[in-house]
N, C-alpha and C positions, 0 to 999 in steps of 0.2 A: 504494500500500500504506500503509495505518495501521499504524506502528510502537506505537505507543501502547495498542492494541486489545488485550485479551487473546485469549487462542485461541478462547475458547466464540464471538466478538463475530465474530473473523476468519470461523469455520466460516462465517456468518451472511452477514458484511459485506464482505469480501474478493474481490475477481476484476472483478464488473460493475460501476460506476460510470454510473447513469443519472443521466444532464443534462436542463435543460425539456425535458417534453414527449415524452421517453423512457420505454418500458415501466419498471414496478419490475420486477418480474420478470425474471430472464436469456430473452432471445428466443432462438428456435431457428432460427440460421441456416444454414435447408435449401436453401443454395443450391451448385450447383459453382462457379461462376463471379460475379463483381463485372466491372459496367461503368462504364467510364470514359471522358470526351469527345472525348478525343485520343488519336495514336497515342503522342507523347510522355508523357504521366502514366503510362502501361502500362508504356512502355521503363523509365523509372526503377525501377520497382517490379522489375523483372529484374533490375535494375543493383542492387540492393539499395543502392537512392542513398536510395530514403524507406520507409517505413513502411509495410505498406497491403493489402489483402486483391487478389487476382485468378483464383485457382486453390486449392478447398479442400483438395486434398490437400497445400500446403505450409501455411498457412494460414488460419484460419475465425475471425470475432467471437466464436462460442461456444465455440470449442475455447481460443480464447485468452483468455478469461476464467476457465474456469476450470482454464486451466494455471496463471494469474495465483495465483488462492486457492490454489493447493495450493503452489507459490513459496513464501508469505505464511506457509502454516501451517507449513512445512519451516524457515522463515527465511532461505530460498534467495535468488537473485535473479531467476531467470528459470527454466522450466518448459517440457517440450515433453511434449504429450500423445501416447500411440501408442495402437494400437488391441488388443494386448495388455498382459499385463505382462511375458511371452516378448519382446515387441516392445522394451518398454524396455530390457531386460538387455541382449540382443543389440546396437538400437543404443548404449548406454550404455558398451559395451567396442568394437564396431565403430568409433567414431567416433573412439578415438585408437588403434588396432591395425591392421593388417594383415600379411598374408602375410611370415612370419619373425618375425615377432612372439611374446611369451610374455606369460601371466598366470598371478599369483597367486591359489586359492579356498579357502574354506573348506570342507573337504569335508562340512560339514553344510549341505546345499542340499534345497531341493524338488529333486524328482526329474528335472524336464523341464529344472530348472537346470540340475543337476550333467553333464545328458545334452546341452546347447548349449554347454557348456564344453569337456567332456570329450572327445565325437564331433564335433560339427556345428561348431565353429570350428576343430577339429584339420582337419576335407577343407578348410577355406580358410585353412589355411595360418599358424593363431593357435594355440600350444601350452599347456595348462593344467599347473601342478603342483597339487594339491589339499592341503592343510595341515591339520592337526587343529587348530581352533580353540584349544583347550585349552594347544597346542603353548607352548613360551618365547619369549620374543624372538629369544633367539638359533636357536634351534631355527625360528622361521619364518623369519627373515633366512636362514637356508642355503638355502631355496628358490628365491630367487631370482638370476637369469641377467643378462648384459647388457643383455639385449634385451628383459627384463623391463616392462611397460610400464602394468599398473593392479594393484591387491586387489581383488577384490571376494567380498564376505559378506554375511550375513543377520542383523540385527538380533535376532530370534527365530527360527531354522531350522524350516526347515516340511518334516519333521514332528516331528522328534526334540526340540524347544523347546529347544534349547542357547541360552544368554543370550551374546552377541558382548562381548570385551572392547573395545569402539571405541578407546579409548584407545590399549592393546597395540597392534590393527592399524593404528591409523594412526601411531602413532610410528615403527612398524619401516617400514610403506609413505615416509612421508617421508624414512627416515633413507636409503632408496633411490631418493629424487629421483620418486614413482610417485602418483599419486591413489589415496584408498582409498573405492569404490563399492559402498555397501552398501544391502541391497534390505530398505525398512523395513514392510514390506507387515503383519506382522500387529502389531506395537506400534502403525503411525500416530502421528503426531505430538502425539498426542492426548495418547500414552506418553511417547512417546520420540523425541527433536529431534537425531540423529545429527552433525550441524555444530558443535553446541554440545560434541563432544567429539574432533572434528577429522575429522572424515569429510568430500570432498569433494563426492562426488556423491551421491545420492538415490535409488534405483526402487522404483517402488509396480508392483504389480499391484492398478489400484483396482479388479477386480472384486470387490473383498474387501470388508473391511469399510467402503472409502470408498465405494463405491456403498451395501455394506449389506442390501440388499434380492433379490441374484441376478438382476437384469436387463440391465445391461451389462457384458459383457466390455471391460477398459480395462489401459492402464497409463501411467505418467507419468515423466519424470527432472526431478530439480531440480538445479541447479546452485548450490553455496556460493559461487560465484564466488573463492572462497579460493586456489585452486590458480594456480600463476605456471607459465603455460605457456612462457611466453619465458626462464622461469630456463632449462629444459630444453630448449631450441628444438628442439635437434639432433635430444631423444629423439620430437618431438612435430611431425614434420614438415607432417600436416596441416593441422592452426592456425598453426605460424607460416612457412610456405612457402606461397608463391604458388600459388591454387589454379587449377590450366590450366583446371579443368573451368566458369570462373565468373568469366570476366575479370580471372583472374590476382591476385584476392582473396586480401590475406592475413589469417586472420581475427582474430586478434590486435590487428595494425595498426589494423583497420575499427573493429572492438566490443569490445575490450578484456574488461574483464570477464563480458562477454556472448557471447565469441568461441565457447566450446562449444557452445552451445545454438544459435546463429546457424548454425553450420556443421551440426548437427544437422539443423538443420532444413533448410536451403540446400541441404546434399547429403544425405544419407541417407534424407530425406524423399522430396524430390527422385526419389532413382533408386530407393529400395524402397518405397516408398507405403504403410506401415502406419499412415495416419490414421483417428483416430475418427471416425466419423458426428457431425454436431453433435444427430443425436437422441439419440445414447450420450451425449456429453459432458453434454447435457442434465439426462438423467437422473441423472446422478453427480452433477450439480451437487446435486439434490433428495436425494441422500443424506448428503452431507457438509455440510450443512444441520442435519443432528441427529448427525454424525458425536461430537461432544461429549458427548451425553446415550446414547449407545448405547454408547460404547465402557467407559463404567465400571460401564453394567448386565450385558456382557457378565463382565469382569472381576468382580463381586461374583457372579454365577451359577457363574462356572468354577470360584472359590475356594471353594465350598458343595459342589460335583460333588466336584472331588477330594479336598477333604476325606472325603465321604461314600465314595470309592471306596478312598480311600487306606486306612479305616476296615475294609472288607469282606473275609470270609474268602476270597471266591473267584478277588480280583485278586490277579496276581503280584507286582504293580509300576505305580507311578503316575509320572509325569513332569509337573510342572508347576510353574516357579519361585514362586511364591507358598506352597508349602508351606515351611515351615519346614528339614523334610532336606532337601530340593532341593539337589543339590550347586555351582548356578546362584542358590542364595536370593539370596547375597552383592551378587551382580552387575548381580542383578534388581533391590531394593533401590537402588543408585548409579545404574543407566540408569533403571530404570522405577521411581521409590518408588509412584506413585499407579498400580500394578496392570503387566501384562504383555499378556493379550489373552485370549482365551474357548476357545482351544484346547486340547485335556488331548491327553496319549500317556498310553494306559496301552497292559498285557496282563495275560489272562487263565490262572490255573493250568488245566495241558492243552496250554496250546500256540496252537498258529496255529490247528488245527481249533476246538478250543473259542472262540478268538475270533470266528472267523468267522460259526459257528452262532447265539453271544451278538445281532450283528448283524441275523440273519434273521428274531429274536423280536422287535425294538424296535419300536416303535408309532408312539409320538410322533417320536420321532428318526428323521428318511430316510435310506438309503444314496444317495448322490449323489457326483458327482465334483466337490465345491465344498467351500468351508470357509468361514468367516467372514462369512455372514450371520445376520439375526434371527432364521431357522429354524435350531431344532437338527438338524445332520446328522451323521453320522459314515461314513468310510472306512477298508480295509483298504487300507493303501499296497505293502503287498508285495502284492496281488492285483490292484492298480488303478493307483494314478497312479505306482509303482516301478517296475511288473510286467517292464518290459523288461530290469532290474539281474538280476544274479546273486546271490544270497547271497550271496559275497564282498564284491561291490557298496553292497549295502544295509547291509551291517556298516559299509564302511566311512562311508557316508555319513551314519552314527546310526539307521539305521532298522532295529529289532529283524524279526524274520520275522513273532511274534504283534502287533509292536503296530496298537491299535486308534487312529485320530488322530479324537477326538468334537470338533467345534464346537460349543459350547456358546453357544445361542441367548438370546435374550431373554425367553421365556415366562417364567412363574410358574418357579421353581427346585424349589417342591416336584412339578411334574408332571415336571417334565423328572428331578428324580432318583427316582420314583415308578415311570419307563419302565424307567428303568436297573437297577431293583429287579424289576419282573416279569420283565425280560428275562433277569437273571441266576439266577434262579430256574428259568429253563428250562433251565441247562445245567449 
């Protein structure tokens, strides 16, 4: 890693390292398996005694390169690529939790979050309290239990765009001995370097804007290496306790700084196999390549949109830190000065019906169940990626009934608010 590098240099030059005689280009290594001379060289690589490729679902040259770049532009030190960004959260709290366990969330989460927090680690045995971001210090600290064991939140809440006080959660997560893992998926580092404000961990769902383009499904964890496992041994026993499952490894001991990501990857890899294809990794690479130059055309697009919406008789209500009322401006401003991300929440006067109809008239904008590529799309999250929540549910998790969540693409800004204008004109 070039420390030196600025970010635009990183997006670029960061991850592969070709030596004589080596492609420029990152190669795609479409292989399952590496071979080696002996039976010896093989053992070692099991023994996790060296370094070294044998089996691509623990790891690959191209998955680990640009786990590398994404490390580099996080400020991290080590990176494991998953083949979701579902995949990342899950292992990302899996990998220091199990059965009796508890964690702390923001209850402003995308929806599939707030539902692998809430249900799907509650049947194995990991309990969630959900927090109102907004919440005090002292008022989050009451949430937590002995058995309390990470935070984790969302840098920009997908969809309700609440701005994360990183700060706030990670003073209170320290003050309770806990890492705080926040999933920085729509700021990107591009925004927003979550470490630099004491956040331990990292997850992206890079299907998003670090891909960019809507062709691979991914996701990734960084590791700040900041966090002192061995302060908390006791609370943290699968790092620093003898792993039975792996020759009695304790990972701490082995990789010190690296011990998370190593065990990440050693076991959870290991025995749930949500590795990326090195043709996906591939392709992300090719996205976060211009990762720099798109993410501040997104942000001068979104800030035109909602201007222009926040302007119009027929919207109820616009959500998007970058506006001046923004009750998030403040926050936005101190994490994100150089913009937040391309996403708007609004709704429409009428209700959830008129929203939805608003949607049916767009042209240019697609109804898709994606968000944060070059293509403007937009979804109703109470009809699609919520749909499973109850009203109850979706109050509390920030997500109004009518709002509309528009990703605001990269085209010309006057066709995209051009669409937005015929569209609204229909209802």
């Amino acid at each position: 890693m070039e420390e030196n590098y600025q970010i635009e240099t990183k997006c670029i030059q960061s991850g592969w390292k070709p030596t004589k005689g080596e492609p420029r280009v990152l190669p795609i290594y479409q292989s399952t398996t590496f071979k080696y001379d002996t039976s010896d060289q093989m053992g070692r690589l099991f023994d996790l005694e060296e370094a070294g490729y044998f089996y691509t679902r623990l790891q690959n040259p191209t998955n680990d390169a640009v786990a590398a770049k994404i490390a580099d532009l996080e400020g991290g030190i080590a990176a494991m690529l998953t083949s979701s960004g579902q995949a990342a959260n899950y292992f990302a709290v899996f990998n220091i939790c199990e059965a009796g366990d508890h964690i702390v969330a923001s209850s402003s989460l995308y929806g599939g979050t707030f539902n692998l927090l809430g249900t799907t680690l509650k049947k194995q045995g990991i309990s969630c309290t959900f927090v109102d971001p907004d919440a005090s210090e002292e008022e989050l600290s009451a949430a937590f239990l002995p058995n309390t064991k990470a935070v984790i939140a969302e840098t920009l809440s997908n969809p309700s765009l609440v701005v994360l006080d990183i700060e706030k959660f990670a003073h209170v997560a320290h003050a309770h001995g806990v890492p705080l893992i926040v999933d920085n998926t729509f700021a990107t580092p591009i925004n927003c370097r979550p470490f630099e404000w004491g956040a331990d961990i990292v997850t992206h769902s890079t299907t998003k804007y670090m891909d960019g383009h809507a062709m691979a499904v991914g996701g990734c964890i960084v590791d700040s290496g900041n966090f002192d496992w061995e302060k908390y041994k006791d609370k943290y026993p699968g790092l620093t306790q003898p792993d039975e499952s792996y020759h009695g490894i304790i990972y701490t001991q082995k990789f010190g700084k690296l011990a998370y990501i190593e065990k990440a990857t050693a076991q959870l890899m290991r025995d749930l196999g949500s590795i990326p294809s090195p043709m996906n990794s591939f392709l992300l690479n090719v996205g976060l390549e211009t990762l720099h130059l798109r993410v501040p055309r997104h942000c001068e697009n979104a800030q035109k949109v909602a201007e222009y919406l926040n302007a119009n008789d027929k919207v109820a209500w616009v959500d998007y830190p970058g506006l001046r009322d923004n009750k998030y401006h403040a926050l936005a401003e101190k994490y994100m000065p150089n913009g937040t991300c391309g996403v708007i929440a609004f709704g429409l006067k009428g209700g959830r019906e008129v929203s939805v109809s608003f949607m049916d008239h767009l042209k240019l904008a697609a109804i898709v169940t994606h968000v944060a590529d070059s293509r403007t799309c937009v979804l109703h999250p109470a009809s699609h990626t919520h749909r499973q929540m109850t009203d109850e549910q979706l109050i509390e998790a920030g997500v109004a009934p009518d709002l509309i969540r528009l990703s605001v693409g990269t085209e010309n800004v006057k066709d995209i608010i051009a669409d937005l204008e015929q569209a609204l004109e229909n209802v």
